[in-house]
C-alpha positions as CSV (number, residue, x, y, z in Angstrom):
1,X,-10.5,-41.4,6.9
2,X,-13.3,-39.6,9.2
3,X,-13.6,-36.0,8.8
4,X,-12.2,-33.5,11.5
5,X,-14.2,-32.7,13.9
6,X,-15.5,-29.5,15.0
7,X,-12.7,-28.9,18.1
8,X,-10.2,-29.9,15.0
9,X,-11.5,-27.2,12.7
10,X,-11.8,-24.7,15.1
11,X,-8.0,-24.9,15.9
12,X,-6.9,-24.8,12.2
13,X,-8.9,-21.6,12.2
14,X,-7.5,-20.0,15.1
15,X,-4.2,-21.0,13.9
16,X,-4.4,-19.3,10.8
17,X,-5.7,-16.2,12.8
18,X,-2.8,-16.0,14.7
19,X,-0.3,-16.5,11.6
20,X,-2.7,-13.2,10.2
21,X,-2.2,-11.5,12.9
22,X,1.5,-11.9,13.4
23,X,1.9,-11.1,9.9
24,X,0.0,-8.3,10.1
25,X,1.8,-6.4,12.7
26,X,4.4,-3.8,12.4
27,X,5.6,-1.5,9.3
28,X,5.0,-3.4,5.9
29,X,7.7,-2.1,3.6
30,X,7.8,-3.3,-0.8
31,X,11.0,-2.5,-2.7
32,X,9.5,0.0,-5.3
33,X,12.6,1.8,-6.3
34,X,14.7,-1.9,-7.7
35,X,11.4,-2.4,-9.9
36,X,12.4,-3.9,-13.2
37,X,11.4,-1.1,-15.8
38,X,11.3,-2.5,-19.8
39,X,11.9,0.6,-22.7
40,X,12.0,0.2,-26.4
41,X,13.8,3.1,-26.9
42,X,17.6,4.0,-26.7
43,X,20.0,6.9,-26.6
44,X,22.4,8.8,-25.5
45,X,20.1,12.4,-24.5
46,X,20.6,14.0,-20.8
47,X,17.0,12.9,-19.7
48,X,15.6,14.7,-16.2
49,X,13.2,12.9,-14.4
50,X,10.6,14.1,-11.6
51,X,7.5,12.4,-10.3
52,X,4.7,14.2,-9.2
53,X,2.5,12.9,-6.5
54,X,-1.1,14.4,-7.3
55,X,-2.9,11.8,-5.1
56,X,-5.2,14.0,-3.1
57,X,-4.9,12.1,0.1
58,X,-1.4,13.2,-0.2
59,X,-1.7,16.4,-1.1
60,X,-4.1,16.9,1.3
61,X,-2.2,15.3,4.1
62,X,-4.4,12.5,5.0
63,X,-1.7,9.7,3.5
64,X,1.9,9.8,4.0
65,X,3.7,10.8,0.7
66,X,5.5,6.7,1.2
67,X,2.3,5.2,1.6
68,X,1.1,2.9,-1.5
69,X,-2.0,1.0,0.0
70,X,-3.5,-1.3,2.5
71,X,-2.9,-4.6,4.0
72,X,-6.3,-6.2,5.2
73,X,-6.1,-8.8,7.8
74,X,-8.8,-11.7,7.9
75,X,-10.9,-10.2,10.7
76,X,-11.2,-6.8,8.7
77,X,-8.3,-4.8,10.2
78,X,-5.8,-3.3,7.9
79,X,-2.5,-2.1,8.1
80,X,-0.7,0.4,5.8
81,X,2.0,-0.5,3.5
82,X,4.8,1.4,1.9
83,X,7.5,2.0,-0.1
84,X,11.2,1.7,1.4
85,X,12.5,3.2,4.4
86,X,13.8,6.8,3.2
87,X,11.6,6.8,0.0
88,X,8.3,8.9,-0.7
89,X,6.5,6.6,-3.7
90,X,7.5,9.6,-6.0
91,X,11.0,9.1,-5.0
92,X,10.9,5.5,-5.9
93,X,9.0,6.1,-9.3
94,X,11.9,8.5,-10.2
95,X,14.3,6.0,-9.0
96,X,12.7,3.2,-11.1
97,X,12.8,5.5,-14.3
98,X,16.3,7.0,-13.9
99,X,17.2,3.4,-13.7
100,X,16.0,2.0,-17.0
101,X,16.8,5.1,-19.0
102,X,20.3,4.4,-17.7
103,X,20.5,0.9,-18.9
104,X,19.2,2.2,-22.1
105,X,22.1,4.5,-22.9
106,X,20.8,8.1,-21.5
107,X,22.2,10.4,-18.5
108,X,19.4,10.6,-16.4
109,X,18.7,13.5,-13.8
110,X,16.8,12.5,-11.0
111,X,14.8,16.0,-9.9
112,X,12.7,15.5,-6.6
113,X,9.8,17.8,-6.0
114,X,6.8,17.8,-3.8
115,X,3.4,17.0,-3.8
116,X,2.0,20.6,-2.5
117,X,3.9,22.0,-5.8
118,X,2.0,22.9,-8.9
119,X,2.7,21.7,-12.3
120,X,4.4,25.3,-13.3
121,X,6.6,24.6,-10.4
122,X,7.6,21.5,-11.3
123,X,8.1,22.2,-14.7
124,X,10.9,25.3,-13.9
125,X,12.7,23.3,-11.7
126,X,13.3,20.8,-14.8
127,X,14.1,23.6,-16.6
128,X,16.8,24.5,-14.3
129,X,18.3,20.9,-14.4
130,X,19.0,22.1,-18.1
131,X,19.2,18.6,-19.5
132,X,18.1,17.8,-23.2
133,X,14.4,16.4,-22.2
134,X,12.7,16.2,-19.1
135,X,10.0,13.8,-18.7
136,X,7.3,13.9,-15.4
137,X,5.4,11.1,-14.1
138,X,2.5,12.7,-12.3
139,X,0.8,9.8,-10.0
140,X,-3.0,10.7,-9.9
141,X,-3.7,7.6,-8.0
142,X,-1.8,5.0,-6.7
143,X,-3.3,2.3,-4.4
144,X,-2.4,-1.5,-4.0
145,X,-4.6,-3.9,-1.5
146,X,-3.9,-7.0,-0.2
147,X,-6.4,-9.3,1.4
148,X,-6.4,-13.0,-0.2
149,X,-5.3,-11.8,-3.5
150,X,-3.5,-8.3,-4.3
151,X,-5.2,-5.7,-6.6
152,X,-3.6,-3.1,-8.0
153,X,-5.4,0.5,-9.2
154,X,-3.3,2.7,-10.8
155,X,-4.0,6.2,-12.9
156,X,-0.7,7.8,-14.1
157,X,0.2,11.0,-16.7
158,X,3.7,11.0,-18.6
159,X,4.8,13.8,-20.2
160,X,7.6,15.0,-22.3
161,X,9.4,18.1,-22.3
162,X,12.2,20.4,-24.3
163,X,14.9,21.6,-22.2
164,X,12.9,25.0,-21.7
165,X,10.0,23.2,-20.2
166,X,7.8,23.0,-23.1
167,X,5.0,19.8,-23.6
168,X,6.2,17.9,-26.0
169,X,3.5,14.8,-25.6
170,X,1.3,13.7,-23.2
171,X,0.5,9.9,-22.3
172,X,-2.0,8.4,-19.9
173,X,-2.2,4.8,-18.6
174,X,-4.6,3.7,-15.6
175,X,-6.5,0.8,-14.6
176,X,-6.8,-2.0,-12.2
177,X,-4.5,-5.1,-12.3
178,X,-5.4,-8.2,-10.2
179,X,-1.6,-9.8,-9.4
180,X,-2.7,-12.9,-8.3
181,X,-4.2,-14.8,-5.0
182,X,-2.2,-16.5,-1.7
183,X,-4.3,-17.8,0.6
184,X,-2.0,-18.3,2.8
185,X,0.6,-16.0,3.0
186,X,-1.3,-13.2,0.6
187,X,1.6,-10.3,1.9
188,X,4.5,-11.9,0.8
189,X,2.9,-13.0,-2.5
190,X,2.7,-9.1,-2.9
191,X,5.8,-8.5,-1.7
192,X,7.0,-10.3,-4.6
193,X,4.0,-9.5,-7.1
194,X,4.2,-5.6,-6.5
195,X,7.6,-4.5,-8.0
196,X,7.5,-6.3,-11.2
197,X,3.8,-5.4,-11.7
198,X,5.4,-1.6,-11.0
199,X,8.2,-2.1,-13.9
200,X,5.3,-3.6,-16.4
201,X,3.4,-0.2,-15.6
202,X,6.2,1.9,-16.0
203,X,7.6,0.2,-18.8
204,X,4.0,0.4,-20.9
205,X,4.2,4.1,-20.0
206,X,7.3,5.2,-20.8
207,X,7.3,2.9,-24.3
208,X,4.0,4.3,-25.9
209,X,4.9,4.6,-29.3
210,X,4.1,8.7,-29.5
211,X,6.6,9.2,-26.4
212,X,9.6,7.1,-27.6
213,X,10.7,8.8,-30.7
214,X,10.4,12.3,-28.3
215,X,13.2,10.4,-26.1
216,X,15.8,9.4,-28.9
């Protein structure tokens, strides 16, 4: 069989151009909140649950607090992607916790604050949810991109608290996890790479072995 020739290559490339660049318009949108969250521990506490957004970006109002990373298209371009419609990233988090403390036999109290608040703020309005524990995810950095392959770098604090607000324990997981490549459709791969990889994350937070016995 004789190889394509040039006119033959150069149409398979400006075909996949175009299925990049049709892909890459518009809002891209991955289900953060449904991620699938794994704990160790079980019980039966009132548990609330806020998420604080520390990314300075945010904070400082150069990212929008539903933003989670890029989309890079194959002539360099990028596009934003975020969490779903209606949802800040911290909403989600809290979302995604609440939902596997649930399924493990606790009353969970979703508490929303914001990411201009300080940690004193935070912490009283978990005190005024007045539930048994309160736990806070603060997101240091959060940032997922997509360009052949999907990378995930993540930096996150979890800690526990008494029902007056007090630390309990601290944890700290962070890192970079590579989920995979898709050459040719590399944004759905990460549309369906990104949530469980989110539920691992949270999962290996929440289920540290000096947290989990705080929780029961």
């Amino acid at each position: 069989m004789p190889p394509p020739s040039s006119h033959a290559i150069g149409r398979i490339v400006l075909t996949a151009a175009l299925v990049c660049s049709t892909g890459c318009a518009g809002e891209f949108r991955q289900r953060y909140a449904a991620a699938p969250v794994s704990l160790s521990a079980t019980g039966t506490k009132t548990i609330a649950v806020a998420t604080h957004d520390r990314r300075s970006r945010v904070v400082e109002g150069e990212e929008a607090a539903d933003q989670t990373g890029y989309d890079r298209a194959l002539w360099g371009g990028r596009r934003p992607v975020y969490v779903e419609e209606g949802l800040t990233l911290a909403d989600a988090v809290t979302h995604a916790v609440c939902m596997a403390l649930e399924a493990r036999g606790y009353r969970p109290v979703p508490v929303r604050v914001s990411a201009t608040d300080t940690p004193e703020a935070v912490r009283e309005q978990l005190r005024v949810a007045g539930a048994d524990r309160a736990v806070v995810v603060a997101i240091n950095d959060w940032e997922s991109s997509t360009w052949f392959g999907t990378d995930l770098d993540y930096d996150l604090t979890l800690a526990v608290l008494n029902r007056w607000s007090d630390p309990l324990e601290t944890a700290h997981l962070g890192g970079n996890q590579s989920l995979g490549l898709a050459l040719w459709d590399p944004a759905a791969h990460a549309e369906a790479a990104v949530p469980p990889a989110v539920g691992g994350i949270l999962g290996r937070l929440l289920s540290q072995t000096t947290l989990a016995p705080l929780l029961q």
